[in-house]
C-alpha positions as CSV (number, residue, x, y, z in Angstrom):
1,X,0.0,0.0,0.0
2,X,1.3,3.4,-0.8
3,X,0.8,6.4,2.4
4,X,-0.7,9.0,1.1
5,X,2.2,11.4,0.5
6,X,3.8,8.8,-2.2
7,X,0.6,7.5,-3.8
8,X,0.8,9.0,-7.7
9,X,-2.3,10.9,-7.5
10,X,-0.6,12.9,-4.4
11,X,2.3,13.2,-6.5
12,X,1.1,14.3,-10.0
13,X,-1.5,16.2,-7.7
14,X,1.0,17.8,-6.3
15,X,2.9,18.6,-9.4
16,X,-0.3,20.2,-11.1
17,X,-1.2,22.5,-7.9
18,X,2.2,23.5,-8.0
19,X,1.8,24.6,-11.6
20,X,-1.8,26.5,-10.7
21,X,0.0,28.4,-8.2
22,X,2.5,29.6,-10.6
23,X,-0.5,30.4,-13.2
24,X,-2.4,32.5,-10.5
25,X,-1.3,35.4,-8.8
26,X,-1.0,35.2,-5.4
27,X,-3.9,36.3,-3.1
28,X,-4.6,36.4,0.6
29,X,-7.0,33.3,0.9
30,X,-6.8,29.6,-0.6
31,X,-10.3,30.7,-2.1
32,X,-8.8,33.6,-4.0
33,X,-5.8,31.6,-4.4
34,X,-7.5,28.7,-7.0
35,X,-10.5,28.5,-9.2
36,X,-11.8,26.2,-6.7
37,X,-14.9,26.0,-5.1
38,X,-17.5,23.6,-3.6
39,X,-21.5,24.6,-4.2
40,X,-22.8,24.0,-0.6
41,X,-26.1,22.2,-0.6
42,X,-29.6,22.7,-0.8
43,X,-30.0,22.4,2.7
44,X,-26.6,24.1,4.0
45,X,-27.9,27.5,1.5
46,X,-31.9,27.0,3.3
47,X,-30.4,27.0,6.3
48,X,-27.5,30.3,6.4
49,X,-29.1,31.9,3.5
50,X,-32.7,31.8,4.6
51,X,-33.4,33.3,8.2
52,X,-31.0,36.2,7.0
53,X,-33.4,37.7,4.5
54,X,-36.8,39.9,4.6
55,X,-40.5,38.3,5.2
56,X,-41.5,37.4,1.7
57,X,-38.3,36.8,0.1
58,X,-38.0,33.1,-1.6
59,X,-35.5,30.7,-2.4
60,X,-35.9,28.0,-5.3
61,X,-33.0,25.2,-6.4
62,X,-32.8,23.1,-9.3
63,X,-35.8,20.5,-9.8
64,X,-38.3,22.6,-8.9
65,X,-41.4,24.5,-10.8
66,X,-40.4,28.3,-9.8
67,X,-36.4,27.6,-10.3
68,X,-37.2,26.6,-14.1
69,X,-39.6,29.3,-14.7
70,X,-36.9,32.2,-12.9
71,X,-33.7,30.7,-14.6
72,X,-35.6,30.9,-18.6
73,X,-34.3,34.2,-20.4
74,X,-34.9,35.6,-23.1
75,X,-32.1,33.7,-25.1
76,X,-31.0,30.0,-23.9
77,X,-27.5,30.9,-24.5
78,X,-27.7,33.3,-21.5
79,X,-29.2,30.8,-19.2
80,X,-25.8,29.2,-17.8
81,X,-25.5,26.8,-14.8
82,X,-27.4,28.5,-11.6
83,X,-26.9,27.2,-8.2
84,X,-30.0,29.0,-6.7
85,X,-32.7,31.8,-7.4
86,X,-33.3,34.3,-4.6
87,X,-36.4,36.5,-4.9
88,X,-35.6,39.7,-2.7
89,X,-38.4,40.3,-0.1
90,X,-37.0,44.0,0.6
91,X,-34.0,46.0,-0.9
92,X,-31.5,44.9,2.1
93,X,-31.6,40.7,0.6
94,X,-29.5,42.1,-2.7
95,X,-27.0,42.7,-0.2
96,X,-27.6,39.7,2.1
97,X,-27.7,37.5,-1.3
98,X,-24.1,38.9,-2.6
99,X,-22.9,38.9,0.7
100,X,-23.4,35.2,1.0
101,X,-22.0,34.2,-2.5
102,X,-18.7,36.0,-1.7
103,X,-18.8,34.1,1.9
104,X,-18.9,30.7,-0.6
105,X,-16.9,32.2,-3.4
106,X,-19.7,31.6,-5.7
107,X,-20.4,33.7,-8.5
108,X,-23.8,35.9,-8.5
109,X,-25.7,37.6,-11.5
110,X,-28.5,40.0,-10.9
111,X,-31.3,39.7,-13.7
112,X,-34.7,41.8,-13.9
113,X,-36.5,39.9,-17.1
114,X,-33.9,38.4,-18.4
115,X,-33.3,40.1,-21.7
116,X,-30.0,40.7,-21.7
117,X,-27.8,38.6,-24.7
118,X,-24.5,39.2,-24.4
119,X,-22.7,35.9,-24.6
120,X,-20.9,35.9,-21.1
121,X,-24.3,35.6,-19.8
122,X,-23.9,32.4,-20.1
123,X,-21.0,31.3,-18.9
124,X,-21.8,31.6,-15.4
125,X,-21.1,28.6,-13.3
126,X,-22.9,27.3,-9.9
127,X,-24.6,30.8,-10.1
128,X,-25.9,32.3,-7.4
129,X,-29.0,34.4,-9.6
130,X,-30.6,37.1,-8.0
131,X,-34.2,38.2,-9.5
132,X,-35.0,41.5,-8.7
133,X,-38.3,41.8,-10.4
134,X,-40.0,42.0,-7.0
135,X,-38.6,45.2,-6.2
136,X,-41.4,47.4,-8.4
137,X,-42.5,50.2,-6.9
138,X,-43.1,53.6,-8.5
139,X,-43.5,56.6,-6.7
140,X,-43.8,60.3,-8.3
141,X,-42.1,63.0,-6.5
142,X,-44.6,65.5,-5.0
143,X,-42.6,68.3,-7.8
144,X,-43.8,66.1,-10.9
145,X,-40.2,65.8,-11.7
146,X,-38.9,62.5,-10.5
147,X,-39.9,59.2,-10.0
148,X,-38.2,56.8,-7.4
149,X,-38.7,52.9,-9.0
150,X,-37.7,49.5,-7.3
151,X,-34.5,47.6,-10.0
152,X,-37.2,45.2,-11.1
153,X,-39.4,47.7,-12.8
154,X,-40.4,47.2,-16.5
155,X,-41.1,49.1,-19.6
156,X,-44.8,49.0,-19.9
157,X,-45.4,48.7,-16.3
158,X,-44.0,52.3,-15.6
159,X,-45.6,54.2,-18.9
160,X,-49.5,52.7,-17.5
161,X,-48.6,54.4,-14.0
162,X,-46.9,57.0,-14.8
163,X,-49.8,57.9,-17.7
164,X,-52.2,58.0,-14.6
165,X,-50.9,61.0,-13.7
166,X,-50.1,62.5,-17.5
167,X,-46.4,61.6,-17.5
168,X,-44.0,60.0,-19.2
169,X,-40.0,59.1,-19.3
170,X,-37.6,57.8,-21.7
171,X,-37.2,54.0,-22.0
172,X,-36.7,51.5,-24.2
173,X,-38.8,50.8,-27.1
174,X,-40.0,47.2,-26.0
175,X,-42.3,47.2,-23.3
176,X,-41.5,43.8,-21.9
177,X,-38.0,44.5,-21.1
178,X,-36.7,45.9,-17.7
179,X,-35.6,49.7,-17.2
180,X,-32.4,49.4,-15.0
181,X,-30.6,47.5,-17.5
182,X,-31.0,49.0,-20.5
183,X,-30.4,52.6,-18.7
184,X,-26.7,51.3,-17.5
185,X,-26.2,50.8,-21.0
186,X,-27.5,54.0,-22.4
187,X,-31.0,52.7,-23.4
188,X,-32.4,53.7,-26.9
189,X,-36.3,54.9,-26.9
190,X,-38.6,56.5,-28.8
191,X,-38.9,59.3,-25.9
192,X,-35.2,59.9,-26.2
193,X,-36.2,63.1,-28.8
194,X,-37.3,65.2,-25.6
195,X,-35.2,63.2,-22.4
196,X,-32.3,62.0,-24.1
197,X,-30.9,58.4,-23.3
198,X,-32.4,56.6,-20.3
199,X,-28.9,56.7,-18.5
200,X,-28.7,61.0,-18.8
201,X,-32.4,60.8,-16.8
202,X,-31.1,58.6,-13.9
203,X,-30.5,61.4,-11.1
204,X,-29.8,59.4,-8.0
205,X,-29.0,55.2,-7.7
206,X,-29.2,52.9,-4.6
207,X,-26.5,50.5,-5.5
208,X,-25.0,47.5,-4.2
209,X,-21.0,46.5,-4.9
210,X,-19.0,43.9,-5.0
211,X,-18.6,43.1,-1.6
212,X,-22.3,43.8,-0.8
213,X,-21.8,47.3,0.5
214,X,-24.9,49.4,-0.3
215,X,-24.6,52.9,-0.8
216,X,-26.0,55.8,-3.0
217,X,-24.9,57.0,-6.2
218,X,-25.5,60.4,-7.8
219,X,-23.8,63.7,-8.7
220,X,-22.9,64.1,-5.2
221,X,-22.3,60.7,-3.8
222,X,-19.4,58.9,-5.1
223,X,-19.7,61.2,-8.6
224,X,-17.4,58.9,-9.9
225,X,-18.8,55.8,-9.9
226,X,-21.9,58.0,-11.2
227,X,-20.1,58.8,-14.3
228,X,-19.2,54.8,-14.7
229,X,-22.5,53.3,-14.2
230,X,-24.7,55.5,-17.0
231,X,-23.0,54.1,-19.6
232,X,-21.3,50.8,-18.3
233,X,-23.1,50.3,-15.0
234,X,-23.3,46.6,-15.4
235,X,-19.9,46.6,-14.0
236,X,-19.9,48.0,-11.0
237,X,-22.6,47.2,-9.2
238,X,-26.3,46.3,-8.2
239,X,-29.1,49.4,-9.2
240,X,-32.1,47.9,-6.5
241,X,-33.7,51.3,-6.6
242,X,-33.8,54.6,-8.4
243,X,-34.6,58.0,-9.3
244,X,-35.2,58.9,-12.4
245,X,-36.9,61.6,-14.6
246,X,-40.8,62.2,-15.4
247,X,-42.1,64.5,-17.4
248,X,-45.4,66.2,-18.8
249,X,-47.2,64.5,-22.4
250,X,-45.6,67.9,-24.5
251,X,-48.7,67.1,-27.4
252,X,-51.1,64.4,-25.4
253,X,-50.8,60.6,-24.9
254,X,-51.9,59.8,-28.9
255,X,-49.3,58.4,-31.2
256,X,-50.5,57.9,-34.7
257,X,-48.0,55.4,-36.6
258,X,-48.4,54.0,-40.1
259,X,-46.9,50.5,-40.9
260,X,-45.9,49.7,-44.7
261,X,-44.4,46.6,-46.1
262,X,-42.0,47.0,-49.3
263,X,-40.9,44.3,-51.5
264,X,-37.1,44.2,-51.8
265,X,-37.6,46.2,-55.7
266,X,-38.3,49.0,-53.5
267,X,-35.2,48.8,-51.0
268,X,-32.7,51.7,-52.8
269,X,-35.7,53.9,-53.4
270,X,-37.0,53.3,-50.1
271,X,-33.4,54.0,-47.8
272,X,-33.0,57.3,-50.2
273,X,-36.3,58.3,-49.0
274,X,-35.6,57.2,-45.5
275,X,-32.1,58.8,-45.2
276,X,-33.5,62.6,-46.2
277,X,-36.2,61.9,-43.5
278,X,-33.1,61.4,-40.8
279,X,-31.2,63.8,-42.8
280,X,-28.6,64.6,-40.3
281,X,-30.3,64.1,-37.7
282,X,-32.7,67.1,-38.3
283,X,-35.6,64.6,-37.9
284,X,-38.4,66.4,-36.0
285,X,-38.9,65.8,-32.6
286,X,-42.2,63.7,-33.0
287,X,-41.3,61.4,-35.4
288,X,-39.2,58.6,-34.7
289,X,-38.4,55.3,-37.6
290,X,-37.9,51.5,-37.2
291,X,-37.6,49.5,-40.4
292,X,-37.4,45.4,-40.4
293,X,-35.8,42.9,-43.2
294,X,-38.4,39.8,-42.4
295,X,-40.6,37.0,-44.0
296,X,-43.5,37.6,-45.1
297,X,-44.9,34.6,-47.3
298,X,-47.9,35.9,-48.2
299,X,-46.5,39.5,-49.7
300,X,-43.5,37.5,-51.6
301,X,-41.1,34.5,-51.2
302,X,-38.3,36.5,-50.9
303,X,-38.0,38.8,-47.5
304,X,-39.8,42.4,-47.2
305,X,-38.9,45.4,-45.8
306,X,-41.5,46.2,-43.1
307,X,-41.2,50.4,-42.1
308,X,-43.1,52.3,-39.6
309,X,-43.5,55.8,-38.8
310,X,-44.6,56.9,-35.5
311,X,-46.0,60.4,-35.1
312,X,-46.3,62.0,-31.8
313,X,-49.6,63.8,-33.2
314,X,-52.2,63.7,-35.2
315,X,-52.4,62.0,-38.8
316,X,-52.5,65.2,-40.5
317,X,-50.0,66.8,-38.8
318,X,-47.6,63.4,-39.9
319,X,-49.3,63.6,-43.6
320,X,-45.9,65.4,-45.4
321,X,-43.3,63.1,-43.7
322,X,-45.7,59.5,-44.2
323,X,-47.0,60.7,-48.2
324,X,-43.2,60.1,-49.5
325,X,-43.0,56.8,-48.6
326,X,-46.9,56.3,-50.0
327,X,-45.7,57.6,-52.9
328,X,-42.9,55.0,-53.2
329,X,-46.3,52.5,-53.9
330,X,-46.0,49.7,-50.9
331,X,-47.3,46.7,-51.5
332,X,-49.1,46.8,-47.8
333,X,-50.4,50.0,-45.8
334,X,-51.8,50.3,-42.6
335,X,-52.1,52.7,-39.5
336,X,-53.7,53.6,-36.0
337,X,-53.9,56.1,-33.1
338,X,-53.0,54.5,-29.8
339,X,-52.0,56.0,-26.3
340,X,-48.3,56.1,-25.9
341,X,-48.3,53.4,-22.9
342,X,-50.0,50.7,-25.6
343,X,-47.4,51.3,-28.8
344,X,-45.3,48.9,-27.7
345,X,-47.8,46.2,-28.1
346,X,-50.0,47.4,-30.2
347,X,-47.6,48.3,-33.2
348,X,-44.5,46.3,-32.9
349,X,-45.9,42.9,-30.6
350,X,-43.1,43.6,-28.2
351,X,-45.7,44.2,-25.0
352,X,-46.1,42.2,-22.0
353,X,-47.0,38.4,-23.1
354,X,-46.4,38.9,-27.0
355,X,-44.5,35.7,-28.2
356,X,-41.5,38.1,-29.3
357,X,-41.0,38.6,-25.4
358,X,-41.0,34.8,-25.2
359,X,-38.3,32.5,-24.0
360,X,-37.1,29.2,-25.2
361,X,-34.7,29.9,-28.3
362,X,-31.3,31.3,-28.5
363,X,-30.6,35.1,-29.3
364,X,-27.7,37.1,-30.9
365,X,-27.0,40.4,-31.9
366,X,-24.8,41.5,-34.4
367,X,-25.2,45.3,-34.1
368,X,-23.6,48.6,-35.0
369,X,-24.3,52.3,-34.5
370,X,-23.9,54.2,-38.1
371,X,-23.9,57.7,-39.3
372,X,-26.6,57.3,-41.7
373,X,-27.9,54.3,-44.1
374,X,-25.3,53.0,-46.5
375,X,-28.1,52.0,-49.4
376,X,-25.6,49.7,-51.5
377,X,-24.6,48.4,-48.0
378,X,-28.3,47.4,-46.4
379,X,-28.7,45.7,-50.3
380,X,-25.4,44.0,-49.8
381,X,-27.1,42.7,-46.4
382,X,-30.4,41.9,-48.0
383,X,-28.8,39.9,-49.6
384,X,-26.6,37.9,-46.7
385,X,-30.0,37.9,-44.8
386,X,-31.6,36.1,-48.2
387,X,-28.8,33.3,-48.2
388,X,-29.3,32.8,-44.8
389,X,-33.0,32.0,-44.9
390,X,-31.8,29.6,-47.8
391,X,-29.0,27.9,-46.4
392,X,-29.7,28.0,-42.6
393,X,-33.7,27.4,-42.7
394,X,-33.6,26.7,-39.1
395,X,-33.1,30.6,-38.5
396,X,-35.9,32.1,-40.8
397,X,-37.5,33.5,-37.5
398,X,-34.9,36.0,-37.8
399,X,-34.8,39.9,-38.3
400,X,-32.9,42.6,-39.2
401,X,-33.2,45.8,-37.9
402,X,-33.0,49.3,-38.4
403,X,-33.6,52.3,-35.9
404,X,-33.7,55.7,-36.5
405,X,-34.8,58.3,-33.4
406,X,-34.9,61.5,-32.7
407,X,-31.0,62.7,-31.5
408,X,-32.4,66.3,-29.6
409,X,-32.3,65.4,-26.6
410,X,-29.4,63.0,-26.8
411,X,-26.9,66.0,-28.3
412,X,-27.3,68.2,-25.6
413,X,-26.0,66.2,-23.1
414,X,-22.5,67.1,-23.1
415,X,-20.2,63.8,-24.4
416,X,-17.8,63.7,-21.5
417,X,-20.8,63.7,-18.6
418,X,-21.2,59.9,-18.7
419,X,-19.3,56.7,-19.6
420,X,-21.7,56.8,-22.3
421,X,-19.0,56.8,-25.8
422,X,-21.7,56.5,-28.7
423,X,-23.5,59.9,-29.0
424,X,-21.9,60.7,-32.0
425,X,-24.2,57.5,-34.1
426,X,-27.5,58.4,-35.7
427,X,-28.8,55.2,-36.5
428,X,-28.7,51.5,-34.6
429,X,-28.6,48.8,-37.5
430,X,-28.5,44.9,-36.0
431,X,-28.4,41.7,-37.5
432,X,-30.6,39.5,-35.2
433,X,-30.8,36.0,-35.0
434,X,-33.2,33.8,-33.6
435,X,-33.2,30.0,-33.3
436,X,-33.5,26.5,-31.5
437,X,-30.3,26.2,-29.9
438,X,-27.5,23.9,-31.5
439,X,-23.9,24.2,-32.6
440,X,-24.8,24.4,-36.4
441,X,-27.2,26.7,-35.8
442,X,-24.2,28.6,-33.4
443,X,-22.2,28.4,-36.4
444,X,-24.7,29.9,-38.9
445,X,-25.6,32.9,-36.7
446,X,-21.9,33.9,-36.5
447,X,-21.1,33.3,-39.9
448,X,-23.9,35.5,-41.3
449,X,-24.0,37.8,-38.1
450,X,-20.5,39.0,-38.5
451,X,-20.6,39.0,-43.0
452,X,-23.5,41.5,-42.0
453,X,-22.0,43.5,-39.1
454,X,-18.6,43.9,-41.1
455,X,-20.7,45.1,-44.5
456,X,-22.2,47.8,-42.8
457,X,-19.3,49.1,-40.7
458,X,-17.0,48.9,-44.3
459,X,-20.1,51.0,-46.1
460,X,-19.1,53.9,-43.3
461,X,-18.5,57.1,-45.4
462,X,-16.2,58.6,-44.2
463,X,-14.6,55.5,-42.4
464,X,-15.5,54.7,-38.8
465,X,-14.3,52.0,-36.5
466,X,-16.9,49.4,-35.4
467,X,-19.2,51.3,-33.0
468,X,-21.7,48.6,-30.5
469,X,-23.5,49.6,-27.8
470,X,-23.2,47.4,-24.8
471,X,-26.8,46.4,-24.4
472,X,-26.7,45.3,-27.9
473,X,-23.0,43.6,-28.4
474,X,-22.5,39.8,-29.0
475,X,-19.9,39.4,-26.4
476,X,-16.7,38.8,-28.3
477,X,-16.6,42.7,-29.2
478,X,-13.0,44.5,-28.0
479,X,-13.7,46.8,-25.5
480,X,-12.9,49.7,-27.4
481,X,-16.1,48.8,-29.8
482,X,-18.0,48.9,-26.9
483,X,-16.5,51.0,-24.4
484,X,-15.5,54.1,-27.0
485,X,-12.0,54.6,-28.5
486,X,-11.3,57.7,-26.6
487,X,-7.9,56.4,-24.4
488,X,-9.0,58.2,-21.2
489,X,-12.6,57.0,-21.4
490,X,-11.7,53.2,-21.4
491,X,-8.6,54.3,-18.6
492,X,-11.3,56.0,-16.2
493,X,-13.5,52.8,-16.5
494,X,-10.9,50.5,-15.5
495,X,-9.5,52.3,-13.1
496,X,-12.9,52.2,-11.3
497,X,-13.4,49.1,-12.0
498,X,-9.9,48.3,-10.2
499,X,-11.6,50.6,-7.2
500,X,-14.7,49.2,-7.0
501,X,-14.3,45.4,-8.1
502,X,-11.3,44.1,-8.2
503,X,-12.0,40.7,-7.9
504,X,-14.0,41.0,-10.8
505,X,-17.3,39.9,-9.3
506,X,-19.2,41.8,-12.2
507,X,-17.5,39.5,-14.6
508,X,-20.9,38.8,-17.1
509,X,-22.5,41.5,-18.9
510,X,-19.5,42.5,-21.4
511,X,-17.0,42.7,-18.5
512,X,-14.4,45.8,-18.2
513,X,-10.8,43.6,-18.5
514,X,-7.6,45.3,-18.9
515,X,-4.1,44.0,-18.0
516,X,-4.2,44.4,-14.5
517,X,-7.9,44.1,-14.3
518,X,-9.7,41.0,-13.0
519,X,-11.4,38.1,-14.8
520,X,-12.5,34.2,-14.5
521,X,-11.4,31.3,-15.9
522,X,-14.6,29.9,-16.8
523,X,-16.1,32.7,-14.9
524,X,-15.4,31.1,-11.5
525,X,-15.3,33.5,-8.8
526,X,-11.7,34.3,-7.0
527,X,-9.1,33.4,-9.6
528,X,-7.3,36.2,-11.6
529,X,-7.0,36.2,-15.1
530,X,-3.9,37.6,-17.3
531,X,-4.4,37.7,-20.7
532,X,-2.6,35.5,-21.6
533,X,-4.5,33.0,-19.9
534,X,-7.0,32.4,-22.2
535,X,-5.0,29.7,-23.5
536,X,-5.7,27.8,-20.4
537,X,-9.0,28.4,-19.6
538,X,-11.4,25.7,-19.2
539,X,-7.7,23.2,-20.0
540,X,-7.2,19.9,-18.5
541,X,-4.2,21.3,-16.0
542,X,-7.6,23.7,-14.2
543,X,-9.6,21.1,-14.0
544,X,-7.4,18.0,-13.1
545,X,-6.0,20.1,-10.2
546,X,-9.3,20.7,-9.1
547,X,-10.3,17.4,-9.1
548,X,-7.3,16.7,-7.1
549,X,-7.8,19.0,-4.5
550,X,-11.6,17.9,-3.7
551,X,-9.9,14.3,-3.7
552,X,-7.5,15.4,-1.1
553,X,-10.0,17.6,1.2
554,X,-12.5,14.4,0.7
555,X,-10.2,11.9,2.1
């Protein structure tokens, strides 16, 4: 019989923990030291986790009901490996729930409803997923001005209350998706013409960090970290409650939108028409664009361009900007007045329970922010998006899109006030793919994703460098793409992300990583990455040494 200090595995154990050390930086603790950790049971989380949160706050582990119906996202590819879903009953359990995954060096994600896409979404492992939809209130400020919202507020939910009192904000344009995390992002809208982005109307943030601190965050409290989180706030911490700006309905709640559907004989003739519309971004304040490539079988065989026009008035005020495009002879017209708080789902399906909002298939977007419409470059991509329906039939449910607003009330918000690097694009163009997940399918999205992506950022006259915003990047984007090019923007950012994470717990929505900055193999919480590490992660020398170790603590 060997002892156990001269059986092999204790010696090529040995030999591969040796090498681990050397790949790792040294820290103070074993569990910083290694990419090792053990997920403590059902019971053992019940029983620490549990007595330490607020009246009405749940827990849920794998095999049962709520656990699969609080893990689905959006896209299946952001789903990754989750440990256990806490519910908050108050604000204080965000806290309580980070605090405890730091005490078990397990990695936490905080989702509202699950829309985000970015690929390292997905890659978290024996997650610890916080859902912060409970946290929903909305209160108004007694001044009209503000409105204080719980992190797990959504789109639609806050237009129907705030419209109760004849008021509105700027969000995103799909009403089924959350308002905290688009706003850390920047957050496009159709209200943006009067409010700007939703991150320049966040006045004050209760946030909580790495280490489950919770403090504020605003112009006056930790201004710096205020700066860094409208515009790349998924980084740096936790948003469980808000302030934010209202404001009056400037013409009424009525939107009046017309909806056309060209055949692809129409495509030149129709960008011309839609580029002298956006025409440097003069577009009026109350009219805002969003044009779709999509089947349509029963207008043609071949994919149509579906256009609509929303006007923040009445149909004859939107008469000399809609009769252009009526003159270009569509092969479909329609239109309608609704109140502002129902567009979402009454013109573009994207409301509360429209199949659009639906789970169960995987997302990706390949997006860019333009100047204007390249019109030899969106055939070029008609084109890619025709092949693909040919070749890769599995992905014919997919789009692509292209959004023009109104820039007013994003250009006076001066460049250098937020982390915010995109102000100077007019028009968000994406190629988005939707599919039953598989590798081929994988394959497909990326190969016709990134042909599309590449055609549009080469048709840039003059020529620009690739331009994403964050809410809308694929996840293998450098962080200049996302972040802005500007050296002391990206500098700033990871300098607080050094400050305020430097373990690199925010590690999965398009993480900050520079050289000295902090990321997971395999996303596992406590190890340090170099970048030159990539070579190794998820390798056979991580994994065997972490077998070994749980062999030798087990024995």
């Amino acid at each position: 019989m060997f002892s156990r200090i001269t059986h092999p595995a204790f010696v090529a154990g040995t030999f591969f923990l040796a090498l681990a050390l050397l790949l790792y930086r040294p820290q103070p603790f074993l569990s910083d030291l290694l990419p090792i950790h053990f997920p403590p049971s059902a019971s053992k989380i019940q029983a620490e986790l549990g007595p330490k949160l607020c009246q009405g706050a749940e827990i849920y582990f794998p095999g049962s009901p709520e656990f699969g119906e609080y893990t689905e996202r959006w896209s299946k590819a952001a789903e990754g490996d989750i440990l256990v879903v806490v519910l908050p009953g108050c604000q204080r359990d965000v806290a309580t729930a980070v605090k405890f995954a730091n005490s078990f060096n397990l990695p936490f994600l905080a989702i509202g409803r699950g829309h985000g896409t970015p690929s390292p979404l997905g890659t978290i492992k024996n997650g610890v997923l916080i859902k912060i939809t409970s946290l929903d209130s909305i209160n108004i400020a007694a001044d009209g001005k503000t409105a204080t919202m719980g992190g797990g507020v959504y789109v639609d939910q806050v237009l129907a209350k705030l419209a109760e009192s004849n008021k509105v904000c700027a969000t995103g344009s799909c009403g089924c998706v959350g308002m905290i995390g688009p706003g850390l992002g920047g957050g496009f809208g159709k209200y943006m013409r009067y409010a700007g982005l939703m991150s320049d109307n966040i006045v004050e943030m209760d946030v909580v960090t790495a280490n489950g601190s919770e403090i504020k965050v605003s112009a006056t409290s930790h201004p710096d970290l205020y700066w860094g989180m409208r515009g790349a706030g998924h980084n740096f911490g936790i948003v469980t409650k808000f302030q934010y700006k209202i404001f009056d309905y400037p013409k009424g709640q009525d939107t009046y939108y017309v909806t056309y559907i060209f055949t692809d004989d129409k495509l030149e003739s129709f960008f011309t028409q839609l580029n002298w519309l956006l025409n440097d971004r003069n577009l009026p304040k109350d009219i805002t664009t969003y044009a779709l490539y999509i089947l349509n079988p029963s207008i043609s065989p071949k994919p149509v361009i579906l256009f609509q026009l929303y006007y923040f008035g009445t149909p004859d005020q939107a008469l000399p900007y809609a009769q252009p495009f009526l003159d270009l002879q569509p092969a479909s017209v329609s239109n309608a007045t609704t109140a502002y708080k129902n567009l979402a789902h009454e013109a573009t399906g994207t409301g509360v329970g429209d199949p659009i909002c639906a789970g169960g298939s995987t997302k990706a977007f390949f997006s860019a922010g333009l100047k204007r419409y390249n019109v030899t470059a969106n055939r070029m991509v008609y084109e890619v998006f025709s092949e693909m329906m040919v070749h890769a039939p599995a992905l014919n449910g997919s789009i692509v899109q292209f959004e023009g607003y109104t820039l007013q009330g994003v250009d006076v918000v001066d460049e250098a006030s937020s982390a915010y690097p995109h102000r100077e694009d007019n028009v968000l163009v994406s190629f988005t793919v939707f599919y039953p997940p598989s590798p081929s399918n994988d394959a497909a999205a990326l190969k016709y994703g990134s042909q599309a992506r590449r055609i549009w950022t080469e048709g840039e006259t003059p020529a620009r460098k690739l331009s994403v915003h964050t809410n809308f990047a694929f996840g293998y984007e450098t962080l200049q793409q996302i972040y802005g090019y500007e050296p002391w923007r990206l500098e700033r950012l990871l300098a607080l992300k050094k400050e305020w994470d430097p373990r690199g717990r925010f590690a999965f929505y398009n993480p900050l990583v520079g050289e000295d900055s902090p990321k997971h193999p395999n996303h596992t919480a406590g190890a340090v990455y170099q970048p030159w590490m990539g070579l190794f992660t998820g390798s056979s020398i991580i994994s065997t040494t972490n077998a070994f170790i749980h062999q030798l603590f087990s024995s």
